[in-house]
N, C-alpha and C positions, 0 to 999 in steps of 0.2 A: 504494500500500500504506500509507508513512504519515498519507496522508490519510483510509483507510476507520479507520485503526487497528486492524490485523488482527493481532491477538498469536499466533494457530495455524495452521497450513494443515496437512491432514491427507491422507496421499496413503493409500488405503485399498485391499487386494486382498482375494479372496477364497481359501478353497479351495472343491477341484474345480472350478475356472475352466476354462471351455473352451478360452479363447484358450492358454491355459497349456499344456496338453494337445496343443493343436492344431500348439502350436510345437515342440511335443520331437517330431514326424513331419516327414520331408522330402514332405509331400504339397502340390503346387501349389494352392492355393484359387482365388485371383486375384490380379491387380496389386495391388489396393487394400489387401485381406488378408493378401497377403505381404510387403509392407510391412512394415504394423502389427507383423505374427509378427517381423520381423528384429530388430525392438528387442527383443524376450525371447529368440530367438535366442541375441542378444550377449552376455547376460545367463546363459542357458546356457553359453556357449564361455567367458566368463569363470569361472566357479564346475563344470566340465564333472566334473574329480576327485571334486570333493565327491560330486555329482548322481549320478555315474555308480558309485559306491562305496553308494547305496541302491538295493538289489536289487526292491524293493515300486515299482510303477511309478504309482503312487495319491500314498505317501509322498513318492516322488521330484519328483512334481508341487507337493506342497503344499510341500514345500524348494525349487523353483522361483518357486512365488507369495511367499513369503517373499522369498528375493533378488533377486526383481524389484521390489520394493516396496523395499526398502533403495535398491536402486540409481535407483531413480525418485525417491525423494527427494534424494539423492544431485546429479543432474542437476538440479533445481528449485533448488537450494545453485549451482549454478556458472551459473544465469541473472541476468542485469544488472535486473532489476526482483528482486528476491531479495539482490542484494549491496549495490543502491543501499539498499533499506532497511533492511539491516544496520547499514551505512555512518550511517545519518543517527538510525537508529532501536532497532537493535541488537534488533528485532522485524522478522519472526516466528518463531517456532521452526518446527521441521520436524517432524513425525509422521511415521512410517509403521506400520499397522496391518494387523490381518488378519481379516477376519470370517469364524468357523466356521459356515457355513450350514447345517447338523449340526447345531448348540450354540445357535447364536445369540451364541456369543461373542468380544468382539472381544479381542485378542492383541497386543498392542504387540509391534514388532519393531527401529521404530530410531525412535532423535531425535537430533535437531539443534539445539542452540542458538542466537538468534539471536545471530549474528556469531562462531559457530562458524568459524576458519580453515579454508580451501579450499586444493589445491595450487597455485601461483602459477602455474603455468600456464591456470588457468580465472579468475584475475583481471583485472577490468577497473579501470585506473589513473585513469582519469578521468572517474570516478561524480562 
C-alpha cells in the first residue's frame, strides 16, 4: 500500500442488490452462495431492530446495502495490510458508498480516516 501510495480505497454497494435481497430469505442457493449471503446475514443479525422496524421490504433492503457497506469497511480497518499502512503511513482513508442505480447517484455512507483507532482487540502489535 505504501508503496503504490494509495490515499482512498472505496468499498462501494448498491441499491436493489440482489445478493442483498437474496440474504434477508432463508432460501438455500448453494455452498458457495450461502457462504457469501452469511456475511450480510451477520450484518443483518447485527443491525436486525433497526431493519426489522422498516415495514417497506425494498427500503428495508436498501438500509441493508447501507450497513453492509459500513460494516465492510469497517472489516478492511481491522486487516494487517490496512493497519500496517496506517502505522507507517497514516494513509489510506476508508470510503464507503452507495450507488442509486435509479439516480445514478453515489451517497456516501461512512469514512475512515487513515489511522482512525480500531478496538484493540483487532490490533496487530507487531506491524
Amino acid at each position: 500500500m505504501n508503496h503504490l501510495h494509495i490515499n482512498h480505497i472505496i468499498v462501494c454497494g448498491h441499491y436493489g442488490c440482489g445478493g442483498i435481497k437474496a440474504a434477508m430469505t432463508n432460501h438455500d442457493y448453494n455452498y458457495v452462495l450461502n457462504m457469501w449471503l452469511r456475511n450480510i446475514k451477520d450484518v443483518y443479525r447485527l443491525y436486525r431492530d433497526e431493519l426489522e422496524s422498516i415495514e417497506d421490504m425494498d427500503a428495508r433492503a436498501d438500509r441493508l446495502s447501507e450497513l453492509n457497506v459500513k460494516e465492510q469497511v469497517l472489516h478492511l480497518a481491522k486487516t494487517s495490510v490496512i493497519q500496517r499502512a496506517w502505522k507507517y503511513g497514516k494513509k489510506p482513508d476508508l470510503h464507503g458508498w452507495i450507488y442509486g442505480v435509479q439516480n445514478g447517484l453515489i451517497k456516501p455512507i461512512f469514512d475512515m480516516k487513515g489511522g482512525t483507532p480500531i478496538d484493540t482487540l483487532y490490533q496487530y502489535d507487531d506491524l
